[in-house]
C-alpha positions in Angstrom: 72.7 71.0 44.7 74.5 68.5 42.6 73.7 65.0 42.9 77.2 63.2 43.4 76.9 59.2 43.1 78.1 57.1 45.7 80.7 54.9 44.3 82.8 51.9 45.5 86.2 50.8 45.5 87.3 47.4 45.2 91.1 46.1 46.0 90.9 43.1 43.0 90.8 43.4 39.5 90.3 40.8 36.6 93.2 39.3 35.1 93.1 39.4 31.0 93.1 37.4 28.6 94.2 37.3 25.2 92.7 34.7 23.1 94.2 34.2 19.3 97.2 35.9 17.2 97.6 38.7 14.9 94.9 41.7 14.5 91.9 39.9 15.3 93.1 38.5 18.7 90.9 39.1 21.3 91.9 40.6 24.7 88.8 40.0 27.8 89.0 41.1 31.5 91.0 43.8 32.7 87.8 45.5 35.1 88.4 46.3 38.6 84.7 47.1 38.8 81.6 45.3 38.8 79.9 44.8 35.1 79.2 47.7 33.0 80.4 49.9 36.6 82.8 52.0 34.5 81.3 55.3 36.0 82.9 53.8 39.1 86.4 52.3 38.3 88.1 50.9 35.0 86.5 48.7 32.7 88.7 48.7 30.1 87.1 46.2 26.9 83.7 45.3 26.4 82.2 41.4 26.9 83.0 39.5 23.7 80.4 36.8 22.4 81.3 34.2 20.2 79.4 31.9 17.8 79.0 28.3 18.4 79.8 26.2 15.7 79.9 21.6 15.6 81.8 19.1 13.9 78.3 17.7 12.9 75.1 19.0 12.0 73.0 19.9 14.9 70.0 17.7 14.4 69.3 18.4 18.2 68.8 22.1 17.7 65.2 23.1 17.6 64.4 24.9 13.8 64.1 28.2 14.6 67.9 28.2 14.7 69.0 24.9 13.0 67.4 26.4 9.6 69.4 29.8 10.1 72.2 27.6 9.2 71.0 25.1 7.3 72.9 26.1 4.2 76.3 25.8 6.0 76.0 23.2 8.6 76.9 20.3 7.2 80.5 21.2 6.8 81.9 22.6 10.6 84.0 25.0 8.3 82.2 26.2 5.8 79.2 27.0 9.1 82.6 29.4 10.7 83.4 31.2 7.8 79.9 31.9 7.4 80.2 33.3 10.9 83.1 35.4 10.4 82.6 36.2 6.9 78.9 37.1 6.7 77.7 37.7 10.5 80.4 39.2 11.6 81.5 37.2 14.4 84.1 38.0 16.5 85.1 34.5 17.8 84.2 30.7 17.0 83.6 28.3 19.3 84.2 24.6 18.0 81.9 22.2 20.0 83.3 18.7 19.0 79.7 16.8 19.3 80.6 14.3 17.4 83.0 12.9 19.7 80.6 12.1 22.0 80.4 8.1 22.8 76.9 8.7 22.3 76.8 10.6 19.0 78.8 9.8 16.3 81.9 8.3 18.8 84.5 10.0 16.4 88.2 9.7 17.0 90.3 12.2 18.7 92.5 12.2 15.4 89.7 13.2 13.0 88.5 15.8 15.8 92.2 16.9 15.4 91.9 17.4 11.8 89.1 19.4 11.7 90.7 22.0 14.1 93.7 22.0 12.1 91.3 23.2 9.1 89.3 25.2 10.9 92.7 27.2 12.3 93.6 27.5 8.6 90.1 28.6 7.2 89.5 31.8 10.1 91.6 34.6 11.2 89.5 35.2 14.3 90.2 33.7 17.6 88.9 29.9 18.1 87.3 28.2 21.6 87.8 24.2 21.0 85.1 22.3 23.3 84.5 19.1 23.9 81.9 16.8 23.8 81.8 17.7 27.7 81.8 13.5 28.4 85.0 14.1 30.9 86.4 10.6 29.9 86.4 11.2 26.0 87.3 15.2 26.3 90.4 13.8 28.0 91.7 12.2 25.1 89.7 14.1 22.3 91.4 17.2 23.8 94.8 16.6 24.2 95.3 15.7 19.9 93.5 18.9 19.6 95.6 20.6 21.6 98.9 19.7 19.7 96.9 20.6 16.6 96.7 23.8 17.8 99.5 24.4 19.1 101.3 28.4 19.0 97.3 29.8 18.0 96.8 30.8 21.3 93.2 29.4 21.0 90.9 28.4 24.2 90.7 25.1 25.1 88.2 23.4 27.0 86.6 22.2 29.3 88.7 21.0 32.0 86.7 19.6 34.6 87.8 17.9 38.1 87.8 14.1 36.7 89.8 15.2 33.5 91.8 18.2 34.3 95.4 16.4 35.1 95.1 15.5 31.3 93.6 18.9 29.4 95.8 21.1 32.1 98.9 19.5 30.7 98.0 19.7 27.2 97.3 23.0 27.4 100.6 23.9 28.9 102.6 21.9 26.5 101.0 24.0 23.6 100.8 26.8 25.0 97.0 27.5 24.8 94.7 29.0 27.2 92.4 27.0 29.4 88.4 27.1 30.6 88.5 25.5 33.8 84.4 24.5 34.2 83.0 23.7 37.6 79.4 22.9 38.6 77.5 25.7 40.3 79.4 26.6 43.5 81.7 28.9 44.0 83.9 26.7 46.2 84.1 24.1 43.5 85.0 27.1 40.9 88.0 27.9 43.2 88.8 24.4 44.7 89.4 23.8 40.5 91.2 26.9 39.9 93.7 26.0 42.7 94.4 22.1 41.4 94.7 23.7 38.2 97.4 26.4 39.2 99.0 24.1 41.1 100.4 21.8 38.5 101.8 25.1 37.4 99.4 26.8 34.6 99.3 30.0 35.2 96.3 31.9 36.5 96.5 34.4 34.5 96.0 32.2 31.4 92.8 30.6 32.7 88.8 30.9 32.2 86.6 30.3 34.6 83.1 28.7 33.7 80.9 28.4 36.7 78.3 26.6 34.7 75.3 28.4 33.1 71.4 27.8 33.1 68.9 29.4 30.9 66.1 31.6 32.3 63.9 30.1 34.0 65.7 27.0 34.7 67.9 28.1 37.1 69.1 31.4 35.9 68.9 33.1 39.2 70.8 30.4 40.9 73.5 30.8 38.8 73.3 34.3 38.4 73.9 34.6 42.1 77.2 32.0 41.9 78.2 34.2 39.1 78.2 37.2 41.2 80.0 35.9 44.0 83.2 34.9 42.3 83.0 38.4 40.7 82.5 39.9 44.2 85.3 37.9 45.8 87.5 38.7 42.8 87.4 42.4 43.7 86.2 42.9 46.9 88.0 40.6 48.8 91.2 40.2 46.3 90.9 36.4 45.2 93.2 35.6 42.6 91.9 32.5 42.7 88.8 34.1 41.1 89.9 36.6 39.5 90.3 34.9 36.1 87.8 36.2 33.1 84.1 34.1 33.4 82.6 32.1 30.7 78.8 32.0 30.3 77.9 28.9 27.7 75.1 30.2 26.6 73.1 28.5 23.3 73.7 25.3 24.6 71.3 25.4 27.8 69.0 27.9 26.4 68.4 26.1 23.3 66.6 22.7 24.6 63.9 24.6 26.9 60.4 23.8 26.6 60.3 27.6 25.8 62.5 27.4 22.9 60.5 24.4 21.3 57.4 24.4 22.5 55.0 25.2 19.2 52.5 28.2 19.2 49.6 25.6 18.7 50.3 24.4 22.2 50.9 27.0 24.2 49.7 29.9 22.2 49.5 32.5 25.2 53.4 32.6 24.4 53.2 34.0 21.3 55.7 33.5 18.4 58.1 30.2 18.5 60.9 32.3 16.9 60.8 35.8 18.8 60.7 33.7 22.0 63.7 32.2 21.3 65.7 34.6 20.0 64.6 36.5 23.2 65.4 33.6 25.3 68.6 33.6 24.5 69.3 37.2 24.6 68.1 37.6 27.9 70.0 34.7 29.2 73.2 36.7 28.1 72.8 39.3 29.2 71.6 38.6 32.5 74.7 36.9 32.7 77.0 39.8 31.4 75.7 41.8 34.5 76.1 39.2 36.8 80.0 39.6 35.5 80.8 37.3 32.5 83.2 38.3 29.9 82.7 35.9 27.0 79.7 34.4 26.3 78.7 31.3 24.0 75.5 32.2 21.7 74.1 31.0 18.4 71.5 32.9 17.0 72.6 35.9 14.6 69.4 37.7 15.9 70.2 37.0 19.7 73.8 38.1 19.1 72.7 41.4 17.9 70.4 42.1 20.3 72.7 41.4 22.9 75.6 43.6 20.8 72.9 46.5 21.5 72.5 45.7 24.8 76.3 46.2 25.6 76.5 49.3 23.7 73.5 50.7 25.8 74.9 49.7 28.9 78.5 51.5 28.0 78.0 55.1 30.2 79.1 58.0 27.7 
């Protein structure tokens, strides 16, 4: 007798999201099924992952990535044409780092520029991040926004003591917005609904519940993850039915296991598979919990994460 799978039905589906103009735009969302599920509904486009790119060079990153780039990252847009032209990336994500009061303190003007130039140099779709200090992004964001203005880029990230400020810039250039909350799916929708009620449309937002690397909290917010996906389709949110984020590189990438040298823990085994693994895993634990863009930034950890999606597609 024929084995016949159970399958489920859901009443919600994903809203999508197109990021960028012209042939490389990128479309995410669309699923009315849990991730990678398509045997059981529509999943129509596969997770996207894009490259993380800064305004300055990332002295903070440990070397196992840092000198992957180290022939490109001094100039923000020289390091995303590398990206696009040589590694094949499909997006870029523009952290502005050196915004930060407690970096370089740059101007929201020179930030500005460099978008402007960055806009001109790629023709794939381009995420434009703050330094994540709420107070600074507020400003930083809103000249970047203008520069942007009519790409259709992602902008980000509004959080609850800036969004008045980024929501409105985003609307008045027409960008799309990641909407960032801190680990609780209440706080994801509580933002969602401030936001949509100054009158952005929810069907141009991304929501990022906040990510953690394994081991440090991965399960935690794995399980947050899940339950905005699960409330998205199960129970019809549109609150949370907007595409998720998962900002990757950035938490996996200042772990004791991703620094840590093979002469002090040497049960661990190689400093540069264990990070490239780190980071892989980290993704794609988080593409299962439901995430449709992710933030990476080693080539090696994209690509095995690139496998992992095509393996998990059911032929």
């Amino acid at each position: 007798m024929a084995f016949t799978p159970p399958k489920e039905t859901y009443a919600g589906k994903t809203f999508e999201v197109t990021i960028g103009g012209g042939p490389r735009a990128v479309t995410i969302g669309g699923e009315n099924v849990l991730a990678f599920h398509s045997f059981e509904g529509n999943t129509p486009r596969k997770p996207v992952i894009a490259f993380e790119v800064q305004d300055i060079p990332p002295d903070d990153w440990p070397e196992e990535v840092r000198s992957v780039y180290k022939d490109v990252s001094g100039d923000a847009i020289t390091w995303a044409k590398h990206c696009v032209e040589n590694l094949g990336a499909e997006m870029i994500a523009l952290r502005l780092v050196g915004t930060h009061p407690d970096r370089l303190n740059r101007g929201a003007e020179e930030a500005a520029d460099i978008v402007k130039k960055m806009l001109a140099a790629i023709d794939v779709p381009l995420i434009i991040l703050g330094s994540q200090h709420a107070e600074k992004d507020a400003a930083v964001l809103v000249k970047c926004a203008e520069a942007a203005k009519g790409s259709n880029s992602l902008l980000g990230k509004a959080q609850e003591a800036n969004h008045k400020t980024i929501v409105a810039a985003a609307m008045a250039n027409d960008l799309k917005l990641i909407a960032m909350s801190e680990l609780d799916i209440n706080l994801s929708k509580q933002l969602n609904i401030l936001i949509t009620q100054m009158g952005f449309d929810k069907e141009k937002l991304i929501t990022d519940p906040m990510s953690s690397a394994l081991s440090y909290g991965l399960e935690y917010t794995y399980s947050v993850m899940e339950r905005i996906k699960l409330a998205a389709l199960a129970q019809n949110d549109p609150t949370l039915q907007p595409p998720m984020l998962a900002d990757v590189g950035i938490m996996v990438w200042k772990v004791k296991e991703t620094q840590a040298p093979e002469s002090d823990v040497p049960a661990w085994g190689s400093l540069r598979e264990r990070g490239i693994a780190w980071e892989a895993v980290t993704a794609s634990s988080f593409l299962l919990s439901g995430s449709d863009l992710v933030i990476m930034r080693h080539p090696q950890s994209i690509e095995a994460v690139k496998k992992f999606i095509a393996e998990m597609e059911v032929k």
